[in-house]
N, C-alpha and C positions, 0 to 999 in steps of 0.2 A: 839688682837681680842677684849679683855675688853673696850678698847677706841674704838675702830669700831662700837661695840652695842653702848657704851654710847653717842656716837655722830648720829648714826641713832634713839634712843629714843630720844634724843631731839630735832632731826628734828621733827620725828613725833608728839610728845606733840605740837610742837611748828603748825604745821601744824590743830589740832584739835581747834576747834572753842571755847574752855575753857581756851586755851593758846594763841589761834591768836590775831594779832592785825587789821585783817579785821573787819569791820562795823558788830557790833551781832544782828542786824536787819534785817540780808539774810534769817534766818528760818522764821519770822514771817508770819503768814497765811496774805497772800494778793488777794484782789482783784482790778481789772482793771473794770472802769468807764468813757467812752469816754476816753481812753487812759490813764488815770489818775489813780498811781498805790496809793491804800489805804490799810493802813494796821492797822492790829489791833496793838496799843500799840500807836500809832503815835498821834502827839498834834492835840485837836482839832483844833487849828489854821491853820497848817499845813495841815489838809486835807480837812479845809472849802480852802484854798488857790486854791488848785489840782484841789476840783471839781470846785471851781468859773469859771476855763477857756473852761468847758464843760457842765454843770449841774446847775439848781439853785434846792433849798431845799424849801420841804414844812412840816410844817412849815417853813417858814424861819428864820436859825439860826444868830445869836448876832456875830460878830468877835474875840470880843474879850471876848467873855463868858467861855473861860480857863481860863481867868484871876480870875475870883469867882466861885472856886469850890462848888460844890452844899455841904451844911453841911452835909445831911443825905444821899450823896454817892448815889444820885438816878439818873437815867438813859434817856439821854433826846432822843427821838428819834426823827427819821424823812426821810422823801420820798425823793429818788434820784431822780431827776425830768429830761427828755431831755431839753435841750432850744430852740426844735423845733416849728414850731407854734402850734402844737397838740403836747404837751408834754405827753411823754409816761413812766412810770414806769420806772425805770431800776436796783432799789433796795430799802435799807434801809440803814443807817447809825445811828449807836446810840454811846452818849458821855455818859460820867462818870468824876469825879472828869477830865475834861478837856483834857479827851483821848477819844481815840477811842476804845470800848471796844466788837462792837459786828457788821457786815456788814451780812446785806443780799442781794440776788439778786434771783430772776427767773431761774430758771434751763430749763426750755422750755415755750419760751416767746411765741410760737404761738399756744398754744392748748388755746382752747375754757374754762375758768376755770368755766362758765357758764353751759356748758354740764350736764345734766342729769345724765345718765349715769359714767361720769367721777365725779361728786359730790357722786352718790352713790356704788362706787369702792371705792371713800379714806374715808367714814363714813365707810363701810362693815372692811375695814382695819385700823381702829382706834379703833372700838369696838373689834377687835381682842388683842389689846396693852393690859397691864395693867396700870390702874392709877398711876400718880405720876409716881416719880423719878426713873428710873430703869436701872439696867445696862444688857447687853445682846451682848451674843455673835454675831457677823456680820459676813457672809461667802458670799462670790459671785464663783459661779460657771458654766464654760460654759460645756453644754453637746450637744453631736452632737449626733441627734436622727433618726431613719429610713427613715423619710420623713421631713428631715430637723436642723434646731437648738434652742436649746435657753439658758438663760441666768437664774438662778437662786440667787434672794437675800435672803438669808434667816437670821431671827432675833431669835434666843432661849434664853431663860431669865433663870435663876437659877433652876428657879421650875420645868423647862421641859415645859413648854408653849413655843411655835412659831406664827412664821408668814411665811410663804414661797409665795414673789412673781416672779412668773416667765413671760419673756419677752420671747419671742419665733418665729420662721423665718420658716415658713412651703416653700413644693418646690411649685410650681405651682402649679395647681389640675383644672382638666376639669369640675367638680361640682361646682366651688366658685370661685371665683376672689379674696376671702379675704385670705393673704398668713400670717401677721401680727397676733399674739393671747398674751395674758396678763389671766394669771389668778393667785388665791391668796388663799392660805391654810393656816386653821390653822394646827397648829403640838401640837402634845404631844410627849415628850419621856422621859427618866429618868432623873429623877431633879440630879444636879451637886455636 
């Protein structure tokens, strides 16, 4: 039985990604850019390469600019660009000592970020935040309500301050044709 465990524990160790001899670049946080997978950790050469066959960069970056890390570790960014005639956003891409150290993108490419209304929903919900660096609990929650559903995100920070925004799916209603609602709380409760 002794040699039965010790030979299933070392499958297993050997199966965990601290013992495997699989590529240890499967965990890293990746995103997809006209099919071109980028990930953070990855040479900057290597992923100016990726986007070349779908994207050009604005600024436009150097190729071989990994080759001369920046002394002071500073951080070059720059726009993922379509290379369609009317080139369109599709993110950001920022290097460091000649990696890839930080990717953004759009999470909903077709809302209006000009909006009114939608400018002063994400001010109302910043001035909620506290300044600077802060850590905070994250919860998401679906509840199913009387006359429909929604979705709660909620942020509490150490001290008992919140943010609670909720996304919500009303049923149909003979008063209103609007079924869609968003609204955004502050919270207080007992600091942690």
């Amino acid at each position: 039985m002794k040699k039965h465990f010790s030979t299933f524990a070392l499958l297993l160790l050997a199966g965990t990604p601290l013992f495997s001899q699989v590529a240890p670049d499967r965990n890293r946080p990746t995103f997809y850019f006209g099919e071109q997978k980028i990930s953070i950790g990855m040479s900057e050469r290597e992923a100016l390469k990726a986007l070349s066959s779908c994207c050009k960069l604005s600024p436009p970056a150097e190729p071989d600019h990994d080759t001369i890390p920046s002394p002071e570790g500073g951080i070059d960014g720059h726009f993922i660009l379509s290379k369609d005639p009317t080139p369109t956003v599709l993110g950001g891409i920022y290097f460091s000592q000649g990696k890839v150290v930080r990717l953004s993108r759009d999470l909903a490419p077709d809302v209006d970020a000009y909006n009114e209304d939608l400018v002063a929903f994400i001010r109302a919900f910043k001035r909620a935040l506290p300044e600077g660096s802060n850590s905070a609990v994250l919860t998401l929650r679906h509840e199913s309500l009387i006359n429909g559903e929604s979705d709660t995100l909620a942020l509490v920070f150490p001290n008992g301050h919140g943010v609670e925004l909720r996304i919500g799916l009303l049923d149909p209603s003979k008063a209103t044709n609007k079924r869609d609602f968003v609204s955004l709380d502050e919270t207080l409760q007992p600091s942690r």
